[in-house]
N, C-alpha and C positions, 0 to 999 in steps of 0.2 A: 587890218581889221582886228576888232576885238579877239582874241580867240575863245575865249569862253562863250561870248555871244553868239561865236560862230560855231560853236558846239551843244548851243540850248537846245535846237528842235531835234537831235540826234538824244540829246540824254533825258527830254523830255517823252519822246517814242520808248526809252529803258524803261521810263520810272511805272509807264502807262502800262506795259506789259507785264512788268515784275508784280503789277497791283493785280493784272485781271490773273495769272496762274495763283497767286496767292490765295485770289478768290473763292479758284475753281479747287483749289485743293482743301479749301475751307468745307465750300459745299459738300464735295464726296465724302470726305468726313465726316459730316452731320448725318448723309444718306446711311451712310453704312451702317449694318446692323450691330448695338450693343452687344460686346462679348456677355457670354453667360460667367456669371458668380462663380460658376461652379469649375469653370475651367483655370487653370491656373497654372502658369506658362510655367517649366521647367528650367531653369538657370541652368546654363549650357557648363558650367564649371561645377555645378554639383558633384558627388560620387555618388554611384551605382549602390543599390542598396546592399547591404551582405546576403548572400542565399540564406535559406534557409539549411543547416547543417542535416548531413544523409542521416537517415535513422543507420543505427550500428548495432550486434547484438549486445546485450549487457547478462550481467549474474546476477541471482537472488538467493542466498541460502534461508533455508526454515530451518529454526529448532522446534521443540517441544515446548510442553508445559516447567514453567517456571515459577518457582516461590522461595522464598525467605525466612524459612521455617528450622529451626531445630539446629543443625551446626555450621546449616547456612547463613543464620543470622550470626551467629560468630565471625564466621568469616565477612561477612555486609559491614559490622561493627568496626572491623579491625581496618579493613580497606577496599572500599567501593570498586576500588577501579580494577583491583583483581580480583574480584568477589566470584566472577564465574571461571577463572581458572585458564589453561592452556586451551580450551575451546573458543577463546576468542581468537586464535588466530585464523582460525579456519574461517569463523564468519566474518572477519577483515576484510581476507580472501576478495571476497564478494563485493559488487557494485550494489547493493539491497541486500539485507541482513533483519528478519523479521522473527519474534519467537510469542506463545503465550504465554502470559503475565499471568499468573492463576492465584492474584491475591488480592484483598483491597488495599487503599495504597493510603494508607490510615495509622497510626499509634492512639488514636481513640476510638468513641461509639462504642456499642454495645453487640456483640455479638448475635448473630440470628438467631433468634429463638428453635431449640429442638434440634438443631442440625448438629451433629456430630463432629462435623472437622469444618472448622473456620480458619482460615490465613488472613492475614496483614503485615504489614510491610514500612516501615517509613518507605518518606522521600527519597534515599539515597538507592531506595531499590532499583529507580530511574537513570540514578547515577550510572548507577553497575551495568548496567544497558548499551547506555550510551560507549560508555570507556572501554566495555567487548566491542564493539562496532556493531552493535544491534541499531537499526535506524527507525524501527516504529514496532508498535506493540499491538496485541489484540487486549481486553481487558473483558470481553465477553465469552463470559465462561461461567460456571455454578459456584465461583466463589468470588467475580468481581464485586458482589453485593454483602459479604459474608458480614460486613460490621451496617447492613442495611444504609437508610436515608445519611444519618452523620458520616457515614465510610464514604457515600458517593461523594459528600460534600468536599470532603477532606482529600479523595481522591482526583476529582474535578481540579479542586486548588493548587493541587500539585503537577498536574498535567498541564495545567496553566504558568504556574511559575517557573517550570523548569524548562517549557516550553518542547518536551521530549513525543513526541506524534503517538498517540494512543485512538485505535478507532475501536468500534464496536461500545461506545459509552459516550452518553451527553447530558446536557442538563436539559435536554428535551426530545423528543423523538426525533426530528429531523438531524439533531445533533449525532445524536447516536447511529443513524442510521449512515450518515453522510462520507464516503470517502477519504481516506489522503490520499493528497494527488501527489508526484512529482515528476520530473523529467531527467529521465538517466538515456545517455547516448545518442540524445532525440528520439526517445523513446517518449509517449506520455503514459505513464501508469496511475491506473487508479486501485487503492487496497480496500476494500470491505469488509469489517466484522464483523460476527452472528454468532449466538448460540445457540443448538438445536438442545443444548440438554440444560434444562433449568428444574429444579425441587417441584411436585407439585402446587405445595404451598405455599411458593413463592415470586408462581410466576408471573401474577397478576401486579404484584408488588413490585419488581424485579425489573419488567419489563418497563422502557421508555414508551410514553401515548400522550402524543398532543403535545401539551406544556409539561407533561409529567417527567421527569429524567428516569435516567433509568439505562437499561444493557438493551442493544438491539438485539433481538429473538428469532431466531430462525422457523420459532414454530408459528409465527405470522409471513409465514411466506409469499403471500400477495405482494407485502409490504419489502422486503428482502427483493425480491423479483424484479421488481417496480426499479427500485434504488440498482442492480446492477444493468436494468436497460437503459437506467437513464446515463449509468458512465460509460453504457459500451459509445453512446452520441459519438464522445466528443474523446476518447480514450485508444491510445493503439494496445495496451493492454490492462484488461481487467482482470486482478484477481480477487475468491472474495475465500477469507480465511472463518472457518466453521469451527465451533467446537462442538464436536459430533461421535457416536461412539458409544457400546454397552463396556463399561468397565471388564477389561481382561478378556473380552472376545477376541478373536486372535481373526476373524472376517468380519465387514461392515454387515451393520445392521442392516433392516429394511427400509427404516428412513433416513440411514444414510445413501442407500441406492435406490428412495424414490426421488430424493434432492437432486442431486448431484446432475443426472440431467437435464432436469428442469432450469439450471442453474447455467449448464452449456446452451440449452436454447437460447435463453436471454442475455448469454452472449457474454459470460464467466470462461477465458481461456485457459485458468486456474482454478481453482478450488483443491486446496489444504487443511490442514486441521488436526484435533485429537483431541483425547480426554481420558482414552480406556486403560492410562497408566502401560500400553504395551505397544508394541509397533503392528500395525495393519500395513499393507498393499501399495503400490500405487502404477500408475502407468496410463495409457492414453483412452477419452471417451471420446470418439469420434478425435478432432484435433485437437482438443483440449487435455489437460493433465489434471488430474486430479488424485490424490495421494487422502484414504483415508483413516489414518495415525500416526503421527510423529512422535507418542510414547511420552514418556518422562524424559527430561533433560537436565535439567537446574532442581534435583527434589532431595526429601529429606530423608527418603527412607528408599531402597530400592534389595532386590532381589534377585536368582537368576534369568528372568525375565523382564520383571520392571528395572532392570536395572541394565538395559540393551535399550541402545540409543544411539542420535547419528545426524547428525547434518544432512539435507536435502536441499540440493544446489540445483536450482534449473536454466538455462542457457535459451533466452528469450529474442527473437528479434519482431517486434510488434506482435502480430497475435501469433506467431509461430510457436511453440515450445520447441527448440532444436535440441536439447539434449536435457537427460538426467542424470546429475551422480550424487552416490551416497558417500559418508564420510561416517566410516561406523565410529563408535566410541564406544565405555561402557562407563556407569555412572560408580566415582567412588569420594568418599566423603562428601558426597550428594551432589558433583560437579562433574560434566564428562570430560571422560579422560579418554583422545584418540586411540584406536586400536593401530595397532605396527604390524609388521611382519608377515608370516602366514596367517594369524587370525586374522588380519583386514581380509585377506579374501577369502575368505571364510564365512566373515560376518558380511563382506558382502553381497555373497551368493544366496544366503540364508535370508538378508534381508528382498532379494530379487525373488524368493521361492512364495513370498508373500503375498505376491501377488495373483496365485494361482487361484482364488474363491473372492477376488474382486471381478469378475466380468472384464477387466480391463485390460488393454495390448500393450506390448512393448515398444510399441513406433504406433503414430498417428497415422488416421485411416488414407491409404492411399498410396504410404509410402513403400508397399512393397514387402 
């Protein structure tokens, strides 16, 4: 017999089956319900994503008011990058390293009419910044304006070109008003700058409104307020740096202690600052820290008390402030110059006595 012929109705029964399961696997497939767009199957050999790294604590030191004025511009002139002297090691130091900038950042313009003491600065005053490990600047203060509209412009251009982090000044209010952020240790920090002391005559001029540029104002506090709720959102630490302060009062003013907690309500774990040429207080309101005067640091002229100055190092881990320490120094050919020996602790019991007509604690509330 054939054998193929004799194997037709057997492989003809195969062909007939392999066609109906083909069928029915056809149909089920049609039944079945379309996957959604949205889902989207995981490749089994991918890698896992990175965690997100632990928040850690990190450092900030503050200095004082700084300008470029008189034998510090000699020094700026000759070489930027030790312009501020042996105090930059100290603020190396530090993971964040912030001071006031108390000049316009300008070699033209025309000085403000009527006012007594004007500063400016070139470009390379930025430099000098950077090369101490200073990592951003405050620029609102009663003399980021001192060469008026030209000085801002000139100033603006230069925070532009050198790309060096300056807050508290914009070429519009939102600008001026608006944070730098960054991320130290998985930390997110946000810096705010304000001045609560502006000339009367000048404040209207001075201040940033709408499209107007200008210095953020502390004496628009709504405005100030607004801007530090809106970083606590998205921030593990807000601080907003003030220039606040009666020239040579040796305790804060009134509206530096009606601010200040207005400022921790809306959710400021810091607030620093100065202006009064001399050292003020500092220590904790509620769990926040707030220190208000930093003194002179970087000036041209100083004395047996303007002339007492210091590093302010605080030990952050999100909104916690875990520690403060000072780093006294005293200011000579207008740059500080660490204190050694017995006077450090000297000067820094004297600077911890300061704190006794701030209302303020030595540890955050709770701790004991």
């Amino acid at each position: 017999m054939d054998t193929y012929r004799a194997r037709r109705p057997a492989l003809a029964a195969a062909i007939t089956l392999s066609a109906v399961l083909l069928a029915a696997c056809s149909a089920a497939e049609s039944a079945a319900p379309a996957k959604s767009p949205d889902v989207v199957e995981k490749p089994t050999d991918r890698a896992e994503p990175t965690p997100t790294p632990e928040r850690r604590p990190y450092t900030i030191s503050f200095g004082g008011d700084v300008h470029f004025e008189g034998v510090l511009r000699t020094r700026l002139n000759a070489d930027p990058r030790t312009a501020l002297g042996p105090i930059a090691r100290v603020l190396r130091r530090s993971d964040l390293a912030m001071v006031n900038l108390e000049t316009a950042i300008t070699t033209g313009g025309t000085p403000a009419p009527g006012k007594q003491f004007t500063f400016r600065a070139p470009a390379t005053a930025l430099t000098a910044l950077k090369a101490a490990g200073v990592d951003v600047a405050s620029l609102a203060n009663n003399h980021g304006m001192d060469y008026m509209q030209a000085g801002l412009t000139d100033s603006l251009a230069a925070i532009k070109r050198t790309r060096f982090p300056v807050v508290g000044v914009g070429r519009n209010e939102a600008e001026a008003y608006r944070p730098w952020r960054t991320t130290v240790n998985g930390n997110r920090v946000a810096i705010i700058g304000a001045t609560q002391v502006l000339d009367a005559e000048f404040i209207q001029a001075w201040t940033a409104a709408g499209d107007k540029g200008g210095l953020a104002s502390a004496k628009n506090e709504a405005r100030l307020i607004q801007e530090v709720r809106k970083a606590r959102r998205n921030s593990d630490t807000v601080i907003v740096h003030l220039h606040w302060g009666t020239e040579l009062q040796k305790c804060p003013n009134e509206a530096q202690r009606a601010l200040a907690p207005k400022l921790v309500a809306a959710g400021a774990d810091v607030v620093v600052g100065g202006h009064a040429h001399i050292l003020l207080g500092g220590g904790y309101l509620r769990n926040s820290y707030v220190n208000y005067g930093l003194g002179n640091f970087v000036f041209y002229n100083w004395g047996p008390d303007t002339g007492r100055t210091g590093v302010l190092t605080l030990t952050i881990n999100g909104r916690k402030v875990l520690k403060d320490q000072w780093t006294p120094a005293g200011i000579q050919g207008g740059v500080p110059i660490p204190i050694t020996g017995l006077g450090r602790q000297q000067a820094i019991a004297g600077w911890k006595a300061l704190r006794a007509c701030t209302g303020l604690s030595a540890k955050p509330a709770g701790s004991g």
